[in-house]
C-alpha positions as CSV (number, residue, x, y, z in Angstrom):
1,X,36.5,4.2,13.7
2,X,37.0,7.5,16.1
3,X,33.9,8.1,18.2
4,X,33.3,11.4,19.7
5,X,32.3,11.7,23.4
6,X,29.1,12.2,22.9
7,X,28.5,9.3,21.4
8,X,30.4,7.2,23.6
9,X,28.1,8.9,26.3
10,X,24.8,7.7,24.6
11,X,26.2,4.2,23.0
12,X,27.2,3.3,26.9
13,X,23.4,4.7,28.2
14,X,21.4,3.1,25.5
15,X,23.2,-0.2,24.2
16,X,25.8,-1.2,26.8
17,X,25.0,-3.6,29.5
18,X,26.4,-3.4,32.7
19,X,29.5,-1.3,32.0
20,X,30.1,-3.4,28.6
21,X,32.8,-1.9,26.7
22,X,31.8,-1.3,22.4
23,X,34.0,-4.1,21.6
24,X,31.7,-6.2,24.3
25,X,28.3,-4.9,22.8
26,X,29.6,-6.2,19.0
27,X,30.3,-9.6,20.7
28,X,27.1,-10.0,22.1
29,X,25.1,-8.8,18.9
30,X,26.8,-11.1,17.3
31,X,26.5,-14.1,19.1
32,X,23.2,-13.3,19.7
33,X,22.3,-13.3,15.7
34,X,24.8,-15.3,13.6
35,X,23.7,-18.9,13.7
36,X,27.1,-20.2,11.6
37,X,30.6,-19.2,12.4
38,X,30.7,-18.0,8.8
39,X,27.9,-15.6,9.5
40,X,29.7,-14.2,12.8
41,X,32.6,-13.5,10.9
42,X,30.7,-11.5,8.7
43,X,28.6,-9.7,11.3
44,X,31.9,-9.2,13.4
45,X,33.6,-7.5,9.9
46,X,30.6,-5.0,9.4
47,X,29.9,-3.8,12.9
48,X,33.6,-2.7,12.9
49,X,33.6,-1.2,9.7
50,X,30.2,1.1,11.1
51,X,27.4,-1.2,9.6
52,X,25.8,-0.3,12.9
53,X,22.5,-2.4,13.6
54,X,19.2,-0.6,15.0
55,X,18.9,0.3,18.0
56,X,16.7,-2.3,19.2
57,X,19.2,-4.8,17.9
58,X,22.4,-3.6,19.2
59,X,20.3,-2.9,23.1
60,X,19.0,-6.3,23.3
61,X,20.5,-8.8,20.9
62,X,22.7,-11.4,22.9
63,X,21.0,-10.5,26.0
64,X,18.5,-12.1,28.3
65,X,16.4,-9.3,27.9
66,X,12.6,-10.1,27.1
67,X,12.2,-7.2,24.1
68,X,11.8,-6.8,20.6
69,X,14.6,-7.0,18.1
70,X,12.2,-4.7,15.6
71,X,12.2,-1.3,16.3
72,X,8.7,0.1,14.4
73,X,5.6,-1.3,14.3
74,X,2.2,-0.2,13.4
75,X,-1.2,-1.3,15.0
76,X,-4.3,-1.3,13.4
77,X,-7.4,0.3,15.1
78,X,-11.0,0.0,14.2
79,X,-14.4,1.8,15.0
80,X,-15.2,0.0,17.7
81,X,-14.1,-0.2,21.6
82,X,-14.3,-3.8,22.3
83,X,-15.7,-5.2,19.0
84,X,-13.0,-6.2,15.7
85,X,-14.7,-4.4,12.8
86,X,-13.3,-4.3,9.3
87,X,-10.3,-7.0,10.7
88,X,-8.9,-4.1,12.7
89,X,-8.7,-4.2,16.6
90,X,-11.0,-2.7,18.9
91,X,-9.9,0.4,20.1
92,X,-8.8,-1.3,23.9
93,X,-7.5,-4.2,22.4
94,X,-5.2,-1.9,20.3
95,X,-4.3,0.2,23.3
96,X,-3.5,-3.2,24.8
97,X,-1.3,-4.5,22.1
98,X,0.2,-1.1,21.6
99,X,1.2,-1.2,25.4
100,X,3.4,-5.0,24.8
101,X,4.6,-3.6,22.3
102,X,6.2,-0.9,23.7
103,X,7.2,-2.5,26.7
104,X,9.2,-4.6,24.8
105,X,10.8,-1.4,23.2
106,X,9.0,-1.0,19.9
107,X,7.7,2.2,18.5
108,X,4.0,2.4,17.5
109,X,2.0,4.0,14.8
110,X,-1.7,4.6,14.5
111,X,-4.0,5.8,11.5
112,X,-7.2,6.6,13.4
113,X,-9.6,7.1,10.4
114,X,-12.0,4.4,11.1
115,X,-12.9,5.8,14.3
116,X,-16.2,8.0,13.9
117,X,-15.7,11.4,14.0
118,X,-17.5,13.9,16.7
119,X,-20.7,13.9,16.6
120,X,-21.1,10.8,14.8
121,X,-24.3,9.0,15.4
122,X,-23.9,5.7,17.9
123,X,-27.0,3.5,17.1
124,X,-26.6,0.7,19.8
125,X,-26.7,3.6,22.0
126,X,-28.6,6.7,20.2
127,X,-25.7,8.8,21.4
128,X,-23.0,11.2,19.8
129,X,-19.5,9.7,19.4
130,X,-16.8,11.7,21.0
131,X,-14.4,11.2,18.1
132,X,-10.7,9.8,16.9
133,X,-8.8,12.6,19.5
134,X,-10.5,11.0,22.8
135,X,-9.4,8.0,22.2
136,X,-5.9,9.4,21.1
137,X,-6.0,10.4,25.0
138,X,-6.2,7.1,25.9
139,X,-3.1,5.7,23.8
140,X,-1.3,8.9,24.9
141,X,-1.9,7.8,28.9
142,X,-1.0,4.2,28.0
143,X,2.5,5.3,26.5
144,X,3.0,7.6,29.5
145,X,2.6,4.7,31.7
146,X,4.4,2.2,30.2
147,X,7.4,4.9,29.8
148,X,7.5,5.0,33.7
149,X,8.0,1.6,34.0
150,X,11.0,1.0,31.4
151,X,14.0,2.5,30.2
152,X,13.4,3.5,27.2
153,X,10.8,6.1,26.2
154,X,7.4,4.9,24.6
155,X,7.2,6.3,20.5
156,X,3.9,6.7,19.2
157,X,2.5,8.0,15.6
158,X,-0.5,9.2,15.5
159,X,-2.1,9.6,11.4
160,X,-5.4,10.9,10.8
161,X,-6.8,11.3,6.8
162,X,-6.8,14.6,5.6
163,X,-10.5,14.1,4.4
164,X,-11.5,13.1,8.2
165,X,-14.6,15.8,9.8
166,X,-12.2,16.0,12.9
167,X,-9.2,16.7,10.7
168,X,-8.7,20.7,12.0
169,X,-9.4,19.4,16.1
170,X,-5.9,17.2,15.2
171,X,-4.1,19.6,13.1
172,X,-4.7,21.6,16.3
173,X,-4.4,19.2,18.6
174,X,-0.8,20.0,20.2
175,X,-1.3,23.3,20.6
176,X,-2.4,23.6,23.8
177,X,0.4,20.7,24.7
178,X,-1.6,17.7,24.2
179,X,-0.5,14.6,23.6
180,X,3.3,14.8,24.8
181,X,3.9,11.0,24.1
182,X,2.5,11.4,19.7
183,X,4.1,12.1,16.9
184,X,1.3,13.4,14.6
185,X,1.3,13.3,10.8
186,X,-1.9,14.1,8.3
187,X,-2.3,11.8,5.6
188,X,-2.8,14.1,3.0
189,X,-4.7,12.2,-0.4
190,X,-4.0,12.9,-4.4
191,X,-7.3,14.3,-4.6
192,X,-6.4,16.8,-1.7
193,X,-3.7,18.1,-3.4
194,X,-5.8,18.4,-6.5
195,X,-8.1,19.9,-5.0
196,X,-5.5,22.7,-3.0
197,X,-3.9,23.2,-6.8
198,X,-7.1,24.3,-8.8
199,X,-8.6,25.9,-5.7
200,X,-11.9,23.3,-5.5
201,X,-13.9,22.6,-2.4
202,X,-12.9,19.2,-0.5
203,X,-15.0,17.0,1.2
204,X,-14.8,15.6,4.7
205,X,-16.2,12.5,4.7
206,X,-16.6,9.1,6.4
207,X,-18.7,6.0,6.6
208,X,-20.1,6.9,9.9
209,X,-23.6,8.6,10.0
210,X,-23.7,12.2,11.2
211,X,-26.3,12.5,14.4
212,X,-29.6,13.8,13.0
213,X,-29.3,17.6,13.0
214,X,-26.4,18.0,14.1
215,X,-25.0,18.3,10.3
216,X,-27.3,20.0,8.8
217,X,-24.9,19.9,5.3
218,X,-24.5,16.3,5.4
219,X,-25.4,14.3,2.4
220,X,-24.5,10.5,1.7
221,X,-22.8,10.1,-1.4
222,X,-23.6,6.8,-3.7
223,X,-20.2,5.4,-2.3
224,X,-21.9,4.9,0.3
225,X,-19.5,7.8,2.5
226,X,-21.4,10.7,4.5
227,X,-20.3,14.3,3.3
228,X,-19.9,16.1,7.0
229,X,-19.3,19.3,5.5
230,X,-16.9,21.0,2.2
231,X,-14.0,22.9,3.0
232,X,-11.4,25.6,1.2
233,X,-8.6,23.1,1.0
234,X,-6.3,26.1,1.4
235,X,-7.7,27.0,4.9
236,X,-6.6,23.6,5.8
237,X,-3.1,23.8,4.3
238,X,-2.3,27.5,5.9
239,X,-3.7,25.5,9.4
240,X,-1.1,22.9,9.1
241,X,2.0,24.8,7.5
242,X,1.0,27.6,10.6
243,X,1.6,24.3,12.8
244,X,4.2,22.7,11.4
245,X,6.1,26.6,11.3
246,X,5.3,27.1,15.1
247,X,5.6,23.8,16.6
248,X,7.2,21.5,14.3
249,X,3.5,19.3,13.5
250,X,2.1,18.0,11.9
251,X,3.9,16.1,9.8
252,X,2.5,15.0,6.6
253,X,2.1,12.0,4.5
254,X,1.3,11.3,1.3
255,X,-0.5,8.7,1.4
256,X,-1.7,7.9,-1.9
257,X,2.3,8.4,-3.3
258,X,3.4,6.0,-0.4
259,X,1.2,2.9,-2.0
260,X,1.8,3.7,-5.5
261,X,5.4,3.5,-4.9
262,X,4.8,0.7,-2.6
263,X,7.0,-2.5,-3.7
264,X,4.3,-4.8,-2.0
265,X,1.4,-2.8,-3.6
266,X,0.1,-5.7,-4.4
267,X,-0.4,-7.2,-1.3
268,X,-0.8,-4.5,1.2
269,X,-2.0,-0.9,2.0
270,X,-0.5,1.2,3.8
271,X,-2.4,3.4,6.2
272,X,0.0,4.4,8.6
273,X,4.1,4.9,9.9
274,X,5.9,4.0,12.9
275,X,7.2,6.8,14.7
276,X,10.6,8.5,13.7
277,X,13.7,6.9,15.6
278,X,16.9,7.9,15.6
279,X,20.2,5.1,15.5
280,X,22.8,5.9,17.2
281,X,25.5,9.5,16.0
282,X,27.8,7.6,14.7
């Protein structure tokens, strides 16, 4: 297979070890995987015919490297920071998780919809919560960090539901260049789209109760959800396209289509993605 320089340049700074040469790295990934000589032989056959592996696979496999061989996860995150609530994580134990995870060289995505939105009443407390985008802070910091201290760079996703009160504050949030280490991406629902083709109000909602006062609109609704406020659905979709158009996010997902077309439907939901990375230019 002919390999430009460029990719010679990035396969020796992000896969070879120690000056390997390409022929080297397929050795390595292949003693490091096949557990027959049958299944080397077959291994050997399709990394020289350009059934290139991920990257995390062709960087590590073989080596004596402590990392990951998968390269996207995502971590759950609940409503809570150092109590499990709905079998989710506490929001610190989920930074903390995220942070092995990417040390070991795994991308990370979030969907931080449990988390109260701003001005969110606190009970144990009597206070306001300071909503999903503080805590994104946090898990923005933690990537930084962990970046500085490895050779690869830390991935993050970052998904919010398009029918979260704080939804605008993150469609916004990069604008001011805000959370260099996210990916963000708005979950956008069936019944979002409904309601942005036949031009009905849409509801912001979540389980959370709104501070006393502070919303005067609110309204709990007999699913048990708390109405923050009704939007124009198309203000919402100009604010992201206007985004996406400047500064290339958000990103969007469709949510509702991704678990209807879902081949494990049946035994999972998905809320969230692992961040976009790129295999080798081969």
């Amino acid at each position: 297979m002919h390999m430009q320089d460029v990719s010679n340049e990035i396969f020796a700074a992000k896969y070879a070890k120690e000056g390997e040469t390409r022929s080297q790295v397929f050795s390595r990934v292949v003693q490091g995987l096949a557990r027959t000589p049958e299944e080397a032989a077959h291994f050997q056959y399709a990394l020289e015919s350009g059934g290139i592996l991920a990257g995390r696979v062709m960087s590590a496999a073989g080596s004596q490297l402590e990392t990951t061989l998968i390269n996207c996860f995502v971590q759950p995150v609940g409503d809570s920071v150092t109590d499990m609530v709905d079998s989710k994580a506490s929001i610190y134990q989920a930074v903390a998780e995220a942070a092995e995870t990417m040390r070991r060289g795994g991308g990370v995505g979030y969907d931080f919809s449990k988390i109260r939105p701003a001005g969110a009443r606190v009970r144990r407390t009597q206070s306001r919560a300071s909503g999903p985008l503080s805590y994104m802070r946090v898990f923005d910091r933690s990537c930084e960090t962990v970046e500085s201290a490895g050779a690869r760079r830390g991935a993050q996703m970052g998904v919010l539901r398009v029918d979260h009160p704080d939804i605008f504050d993150f469609v916004d949030a990069k604008k001011n260049g805000d959370f260099t280490n996210f990916n963000l991406s708005v979950g956008v629902t069936d019944a979002f789209m409904e309601a942005l083709e036949w031009g009905e109000r849409f509801e912001l909602v979540h389980d959370a109760e709104p501070f006393p006062g502070d919303f005067p609109e609110a309204y709990q609704r007999d699913d048990g959800l708390w109405v923050y406020r009704t939007i124009d659905p198309q203000e919402l979709w100009d604010r992201i396209m206007e985004n996406t158009y400047n500064g290339a996010e958000p990103g969007v997902l469709f949510i509702d289509r991704m678990n209807e077309e879902n081949n494990l439907h049946y035994v999972e939901r998905i809320e969230a993605t692992n961040p976009l990375q790129r295999g080798p230019p081969w």
